[in-house]
Backbone as CSV, one residue per row, in Angstrom:
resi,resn,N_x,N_y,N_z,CA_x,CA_y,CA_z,C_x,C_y,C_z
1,UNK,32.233,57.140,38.485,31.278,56.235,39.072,31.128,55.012,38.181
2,UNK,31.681,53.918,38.571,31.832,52.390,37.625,30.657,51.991,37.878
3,UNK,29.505,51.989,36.656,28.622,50.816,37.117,28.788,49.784,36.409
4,UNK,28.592,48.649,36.699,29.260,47.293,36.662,28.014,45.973,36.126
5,UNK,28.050,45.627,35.200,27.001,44.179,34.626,27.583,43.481,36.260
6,UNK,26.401,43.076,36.260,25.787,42.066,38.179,24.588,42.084,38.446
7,UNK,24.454,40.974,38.447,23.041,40.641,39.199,22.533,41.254,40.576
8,UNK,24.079,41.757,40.944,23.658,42.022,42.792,24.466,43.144,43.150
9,UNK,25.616,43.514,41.910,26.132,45.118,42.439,25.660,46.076,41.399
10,UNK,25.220,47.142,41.758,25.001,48.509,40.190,26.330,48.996,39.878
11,UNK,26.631,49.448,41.174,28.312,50.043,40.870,29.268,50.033,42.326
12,UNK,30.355,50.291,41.516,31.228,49.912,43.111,32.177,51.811,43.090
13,UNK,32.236,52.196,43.515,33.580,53.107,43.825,34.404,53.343,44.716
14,UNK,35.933,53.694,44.544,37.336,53.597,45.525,37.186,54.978,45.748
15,UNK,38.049,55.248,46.957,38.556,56.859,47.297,39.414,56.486,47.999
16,UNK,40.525,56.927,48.508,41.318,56.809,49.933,41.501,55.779,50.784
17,UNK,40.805,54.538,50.234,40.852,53.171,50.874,39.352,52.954,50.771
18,UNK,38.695,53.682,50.630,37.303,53.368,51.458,36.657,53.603,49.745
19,UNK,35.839,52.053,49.943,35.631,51.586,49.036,33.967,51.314,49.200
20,UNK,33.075,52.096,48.012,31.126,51.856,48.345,30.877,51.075,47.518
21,UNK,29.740,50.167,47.441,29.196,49.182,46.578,27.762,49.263,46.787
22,UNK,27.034,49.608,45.693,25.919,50.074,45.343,25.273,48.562,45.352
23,UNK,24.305,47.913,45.947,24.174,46.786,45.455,22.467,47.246,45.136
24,UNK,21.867,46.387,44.233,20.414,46.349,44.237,19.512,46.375,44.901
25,UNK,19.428,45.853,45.530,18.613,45.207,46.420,18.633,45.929,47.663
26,UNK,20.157,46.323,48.464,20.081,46.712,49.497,21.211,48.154,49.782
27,UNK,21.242,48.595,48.460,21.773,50.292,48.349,22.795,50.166,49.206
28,UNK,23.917,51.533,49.577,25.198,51.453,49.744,25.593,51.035,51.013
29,UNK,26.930,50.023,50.823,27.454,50.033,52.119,29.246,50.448,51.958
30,UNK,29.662,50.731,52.614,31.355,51.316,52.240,32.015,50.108,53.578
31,UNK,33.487,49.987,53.029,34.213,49.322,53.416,35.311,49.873,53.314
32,UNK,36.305,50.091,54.130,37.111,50.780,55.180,38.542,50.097,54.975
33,UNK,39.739,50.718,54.739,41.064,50.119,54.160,41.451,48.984,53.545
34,UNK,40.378,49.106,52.302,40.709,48.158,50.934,41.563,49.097,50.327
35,UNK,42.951,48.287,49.321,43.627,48.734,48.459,43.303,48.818,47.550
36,UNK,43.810,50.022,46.766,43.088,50.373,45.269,43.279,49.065,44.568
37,UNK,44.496,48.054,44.633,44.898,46.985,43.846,43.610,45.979,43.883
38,UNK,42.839,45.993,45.308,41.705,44.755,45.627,40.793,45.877,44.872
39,UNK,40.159,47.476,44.825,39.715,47.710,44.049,39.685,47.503,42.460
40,UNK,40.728,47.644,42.181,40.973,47.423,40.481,40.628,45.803,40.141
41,UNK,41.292,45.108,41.247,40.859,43.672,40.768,38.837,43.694,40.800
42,UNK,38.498,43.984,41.523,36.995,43.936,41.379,36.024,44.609,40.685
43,UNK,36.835,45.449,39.972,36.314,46.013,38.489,36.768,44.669,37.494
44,UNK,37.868,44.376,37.284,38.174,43.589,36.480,37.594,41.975,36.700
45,UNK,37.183,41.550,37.389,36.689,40.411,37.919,35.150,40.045,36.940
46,UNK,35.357,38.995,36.476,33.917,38.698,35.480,33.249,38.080,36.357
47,UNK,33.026,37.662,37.608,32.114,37.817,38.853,32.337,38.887,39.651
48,UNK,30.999,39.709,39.619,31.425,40.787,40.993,31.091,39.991,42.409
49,UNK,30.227,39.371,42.314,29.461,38.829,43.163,30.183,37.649,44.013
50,UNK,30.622,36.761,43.359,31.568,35.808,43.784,33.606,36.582,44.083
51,UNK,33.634,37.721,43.352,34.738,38.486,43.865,34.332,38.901,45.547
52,UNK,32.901,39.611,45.432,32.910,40.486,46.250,33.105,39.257,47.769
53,UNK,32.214,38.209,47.498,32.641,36.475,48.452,33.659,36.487,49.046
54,UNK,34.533,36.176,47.997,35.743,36.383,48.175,36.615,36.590,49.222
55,UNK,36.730,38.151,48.686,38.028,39.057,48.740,37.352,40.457,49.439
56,UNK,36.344,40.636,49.669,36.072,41.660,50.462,34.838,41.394,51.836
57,UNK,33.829,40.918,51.208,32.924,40.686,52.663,33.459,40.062,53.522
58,UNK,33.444,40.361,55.051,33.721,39.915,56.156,35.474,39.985,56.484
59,UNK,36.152,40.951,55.070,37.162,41.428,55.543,37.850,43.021,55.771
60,UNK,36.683,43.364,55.584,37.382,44.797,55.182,35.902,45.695,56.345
């Protein structure tokens, strides 16, 4: 369970594509055939927040 420095995520975790993000404010939502690779990048990302902009909301 990665929890993650962010203003707006606690922690994010991968399984099988399906990917949860703990956010503060508004607790879990999962997202549905992300690659572990877009996972790993969003651990590694020194914005989660502007990653999560990105590369996952409104695509996955």
């Amino acid at each position: 369970m990665p929890l993650v420095r962010s203003s707006a995520i606690a922690r994010i975790e991968w399984d099988n594509g399906t990917l949860s993000i703990w956010f503060h404010e508004s607790g879990r939502y999962d997202y549905y055939g992300v690659p572990e690779a877009i996972y790993r990048a969003f651990l590694a990302a020194p914005s989660k927040g502007s990653f999560y902009n990105a590369r996952i909301k409104d695509r996955y």
